[in-house]
C-alpha positions in Angstrom: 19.3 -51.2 41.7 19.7 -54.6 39.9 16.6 -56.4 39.7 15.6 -60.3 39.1 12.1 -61.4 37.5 10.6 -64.7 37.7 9.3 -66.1 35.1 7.3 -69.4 36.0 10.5 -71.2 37.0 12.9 -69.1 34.7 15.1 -65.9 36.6 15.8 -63.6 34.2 18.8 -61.2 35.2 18.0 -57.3 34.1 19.8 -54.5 33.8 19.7 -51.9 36.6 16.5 -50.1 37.0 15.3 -47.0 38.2 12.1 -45.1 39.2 11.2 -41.8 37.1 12.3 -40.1 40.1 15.9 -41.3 40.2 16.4 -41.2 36.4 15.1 -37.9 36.5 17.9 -37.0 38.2 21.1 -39.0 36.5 19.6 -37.5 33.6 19.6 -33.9 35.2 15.9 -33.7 33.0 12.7 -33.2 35.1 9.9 -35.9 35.9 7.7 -33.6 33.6 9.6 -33.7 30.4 10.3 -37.4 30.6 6.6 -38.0 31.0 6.4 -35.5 27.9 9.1 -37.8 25.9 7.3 -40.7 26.5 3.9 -39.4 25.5 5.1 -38.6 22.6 7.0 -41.6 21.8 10.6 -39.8 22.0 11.8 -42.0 25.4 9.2 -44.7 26.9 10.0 -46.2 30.2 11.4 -49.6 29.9 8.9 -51.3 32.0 5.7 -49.7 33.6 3.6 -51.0 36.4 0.3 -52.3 34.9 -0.9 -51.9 39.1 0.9 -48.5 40.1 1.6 -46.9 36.7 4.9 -46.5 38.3 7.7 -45.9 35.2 10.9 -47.7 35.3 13.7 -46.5 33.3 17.0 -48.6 32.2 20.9 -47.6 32.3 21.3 -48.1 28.7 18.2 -45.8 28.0 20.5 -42.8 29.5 22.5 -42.3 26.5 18.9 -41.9 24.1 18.4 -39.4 26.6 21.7 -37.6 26.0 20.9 -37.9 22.5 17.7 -36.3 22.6 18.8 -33.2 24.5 22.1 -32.7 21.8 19.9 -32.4 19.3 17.2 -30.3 21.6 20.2 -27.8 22.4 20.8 -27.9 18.9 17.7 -26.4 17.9 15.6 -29.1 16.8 12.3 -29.6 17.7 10.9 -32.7 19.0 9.0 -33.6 16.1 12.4 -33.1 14.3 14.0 -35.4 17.2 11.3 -38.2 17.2 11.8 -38.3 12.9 15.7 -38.6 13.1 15.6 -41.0 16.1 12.8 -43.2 14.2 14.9 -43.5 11.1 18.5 -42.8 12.7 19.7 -46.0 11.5 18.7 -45.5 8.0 20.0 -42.5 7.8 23.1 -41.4 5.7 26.0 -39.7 7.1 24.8 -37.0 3.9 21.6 -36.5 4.8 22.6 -35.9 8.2 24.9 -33.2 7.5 22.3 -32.0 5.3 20.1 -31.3 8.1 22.7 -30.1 10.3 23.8 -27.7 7.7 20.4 -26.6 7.5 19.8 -25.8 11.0 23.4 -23.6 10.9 21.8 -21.4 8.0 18.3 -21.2 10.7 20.6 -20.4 13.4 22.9 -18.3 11.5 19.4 -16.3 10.4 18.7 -16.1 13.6 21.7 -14.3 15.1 21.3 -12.0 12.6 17.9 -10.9 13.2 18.6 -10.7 17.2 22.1 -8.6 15.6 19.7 -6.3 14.1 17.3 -5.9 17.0 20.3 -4.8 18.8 21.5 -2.4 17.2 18.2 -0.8 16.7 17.8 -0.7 20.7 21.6 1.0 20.5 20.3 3.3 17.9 17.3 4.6 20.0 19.0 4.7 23.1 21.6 7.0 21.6 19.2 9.6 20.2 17.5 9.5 23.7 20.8 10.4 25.1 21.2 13.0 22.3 17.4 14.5 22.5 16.8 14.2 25.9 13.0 13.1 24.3 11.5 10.2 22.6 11.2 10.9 19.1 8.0 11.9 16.9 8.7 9.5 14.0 8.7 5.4 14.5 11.6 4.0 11.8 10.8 0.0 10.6 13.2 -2.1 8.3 11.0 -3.6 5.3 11.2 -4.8 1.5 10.7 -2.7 -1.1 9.5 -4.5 -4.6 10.7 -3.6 -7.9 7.9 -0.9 -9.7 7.7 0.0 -13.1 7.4 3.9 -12.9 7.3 6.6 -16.2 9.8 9.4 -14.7 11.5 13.0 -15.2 14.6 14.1 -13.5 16.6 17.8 -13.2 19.0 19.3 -11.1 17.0 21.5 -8.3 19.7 24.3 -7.9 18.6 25.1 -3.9 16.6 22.9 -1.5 14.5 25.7 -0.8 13.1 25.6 -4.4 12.8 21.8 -3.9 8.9 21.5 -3.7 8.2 24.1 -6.7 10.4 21.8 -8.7 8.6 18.5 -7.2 5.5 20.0 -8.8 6.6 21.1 -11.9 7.9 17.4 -12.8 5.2 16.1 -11.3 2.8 17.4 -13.6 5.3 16.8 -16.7 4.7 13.3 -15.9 1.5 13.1 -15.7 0.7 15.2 -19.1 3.2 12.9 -20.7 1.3 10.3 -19.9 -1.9 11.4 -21.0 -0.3 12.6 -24.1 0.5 8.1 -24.4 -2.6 7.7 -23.3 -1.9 5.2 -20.0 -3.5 5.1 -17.0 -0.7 6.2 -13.8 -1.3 4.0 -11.0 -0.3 5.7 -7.4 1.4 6.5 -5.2 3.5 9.8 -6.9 7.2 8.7 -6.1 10.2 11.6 -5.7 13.5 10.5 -5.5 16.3 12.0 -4.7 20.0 10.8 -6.1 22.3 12.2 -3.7 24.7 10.3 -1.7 24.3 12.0 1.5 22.4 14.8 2.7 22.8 18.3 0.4 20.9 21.5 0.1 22.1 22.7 -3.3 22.3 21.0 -7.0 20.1 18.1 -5.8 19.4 15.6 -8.4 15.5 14.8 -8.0 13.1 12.8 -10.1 9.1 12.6 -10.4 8.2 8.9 -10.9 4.3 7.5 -11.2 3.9 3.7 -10.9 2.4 2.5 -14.3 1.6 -1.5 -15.4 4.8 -3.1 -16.0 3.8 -3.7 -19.5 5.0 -0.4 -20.8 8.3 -1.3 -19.9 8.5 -3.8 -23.1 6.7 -1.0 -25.2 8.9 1.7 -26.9 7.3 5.1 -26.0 8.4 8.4 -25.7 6.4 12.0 -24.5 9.1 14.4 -24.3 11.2 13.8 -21.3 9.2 11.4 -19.8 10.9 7.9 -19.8 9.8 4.7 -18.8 12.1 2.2 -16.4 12.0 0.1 -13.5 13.2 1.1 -9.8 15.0 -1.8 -8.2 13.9 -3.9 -5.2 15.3 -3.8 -2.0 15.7 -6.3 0.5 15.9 -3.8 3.4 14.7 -0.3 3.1 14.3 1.9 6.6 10.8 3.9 6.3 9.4 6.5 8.3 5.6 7.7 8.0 5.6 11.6 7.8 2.4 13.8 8.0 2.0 17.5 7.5 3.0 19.9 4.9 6.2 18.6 2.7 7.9 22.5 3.1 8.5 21.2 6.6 9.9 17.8 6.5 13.3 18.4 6.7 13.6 17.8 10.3 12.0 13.6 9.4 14.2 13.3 6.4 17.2 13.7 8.7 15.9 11.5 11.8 15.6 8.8 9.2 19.1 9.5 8.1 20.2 9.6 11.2 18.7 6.4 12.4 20.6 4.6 9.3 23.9 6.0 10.4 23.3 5.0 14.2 21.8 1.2 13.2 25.6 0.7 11.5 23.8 1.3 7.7 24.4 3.2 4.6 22.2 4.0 2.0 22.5 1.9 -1.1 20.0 3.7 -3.1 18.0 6.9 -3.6 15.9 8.4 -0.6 12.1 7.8 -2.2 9.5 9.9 -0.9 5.7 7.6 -2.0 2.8 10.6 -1.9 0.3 8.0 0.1 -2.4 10.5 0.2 -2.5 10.8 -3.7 -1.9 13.6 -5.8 -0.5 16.3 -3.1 -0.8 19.3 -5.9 -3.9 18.8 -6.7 -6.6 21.6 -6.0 -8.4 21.4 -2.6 -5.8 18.7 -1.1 -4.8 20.3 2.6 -0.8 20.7 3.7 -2.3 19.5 6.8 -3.9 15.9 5.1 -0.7 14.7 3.7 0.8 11.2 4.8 4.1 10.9 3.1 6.8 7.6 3.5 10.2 8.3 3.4 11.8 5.3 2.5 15.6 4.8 2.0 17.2 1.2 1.1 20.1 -0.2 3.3 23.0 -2.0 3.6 25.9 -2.8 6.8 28.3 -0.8 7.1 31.2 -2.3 5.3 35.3 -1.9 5.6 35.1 0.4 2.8 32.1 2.6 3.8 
């Protein structure tokens, strides 16, 4: 409703006002968050009523308010919105798109995580549907740093011989090592350089994390070298316990998982001892906690 206010003799002609009722709703914006803008400086009432506290809001205050949800349903908070409408006349049309093309990349991110969230729900509901039972083994997605290791590799001729093999480099590492004189750091690391799942002519090797130093150092102790396993952004894990003659079964849910998330492997499956030196005397099949990690990457057209 147009209004007129006297001022000693003077009329001054306003522009409509309204109560925060009936801006509430040409605004379509509840009484609550308009009391919440103007606490915190984003949208004050054009006029409040020193004797009723009643807020009165302006026409031309309607498009501030348009303003202020775009850029709310863009994904800007209001401390973001109360910054750009403080300076929005000083700002350049660069730094603008700056912003903006920073909130795409935040958005962009965050499609992409929800994408992957997805896809791991998909993934589990297809092995219930397979299993007809939830299974033993929880899979997470997480980074895997880059480690300087001292390693040994060889072809295991049969899968069945895989663990006598895992011991015998095992231990060639660490006597090489001692023959150098450095200290291994843990955990024992076995990798496995197959492209998919086989059970004969496996290429495995025995790795021991050791101070990166060595890696600058030219050292030798038989077949022992020294070199540095890659990071990895994304890496699918799985925590294993029990004797390593019988984990067959977790290495394939874990490869299975990968396949059903819409993943490859993009790098050796690495099995980290995390209960320590699993040969040594007195260490119980039944005590062991082994990680199988494998890094990962979409599937792409090629794959």
């Amino acid at each position: 409703m147009k209004r007129w206010i006297g001022t000693g003799s003077i009329l001054i002609w306003r522009l409509p006002m309204f109560k925060i009722g009936e801006f509430s709703r040409l605004g379509q914006v509840s009484t609550r968050m308009l009391r919440h803008y103007d606490k915190l400086g984003l949208l004050v009432p054009s006029h409040t009523d020193e004797w009723t506290n009643y807020r009165y809001y302006t026409l031309d205050q309607l498009s501030q308010l348009h303003r202020i949800i775009a850029l709310k349903e863009l994904g800007f908070s209001l401390q973001d919105i109360a910054d750009l409408l403080e300076k929005e006349e000083g700002l350049s049309v660069a730094e603008m798109r700056g912003m903006l093309l920073l909130k795409q990349r935040e958005v962009r991110q965050e499609i992409s995580e929800a994408n992957w969230r997805l896809q791991q729900i998909e993934a589990r509901l297809v092995r219930l549907a397979e299993e007809g039972r939830p299974s033993p083994y929880e899979i997470v997605v997480k980074s895997v740093p880059a480690t300087a290791v001292a390693s040994v590799r060889t072809i295991v001729p049969s899968i069945h011989e895989m663990n006598f093999y895992c011991e015998k480099l095992t231990q060639q590492v660490y006597a090489g090592l001692t023959k150098l004189g450095v200290r291994p750091l843990q955990p024992e690391i076995i990798l496995y350089h197959a492209e998919e799942y086989q059970e004969t002519d496996v290429e495995v090797e025995a790795a021991l994390p050791v101070h990166p130093k060595y890696l600058r150092q030219s050292m030798t102790a038989g077949e022992v070298c020294f070199r540095q396993l890659p990071e990895h952004q994304t890496a699918a894990s799985l925590i294993y316990e029990g004797d390593l003659q019988e984990m067959i079964p977790a290495v394939l849910t874990l490869l299975g998982w990968v396949a059903a998330s819409q993943h490859v492997p993009v790098g050796p499956l690495r099995e980290l001892h995390l209960s320590g030196n699993v040969h040594a005397a007195g260490m119980a099949a039944s005590d062991l906690v082994t990680e199988l990690q494998v890094p990962i990457g979409p599937v792409t057209k090629e794959d």
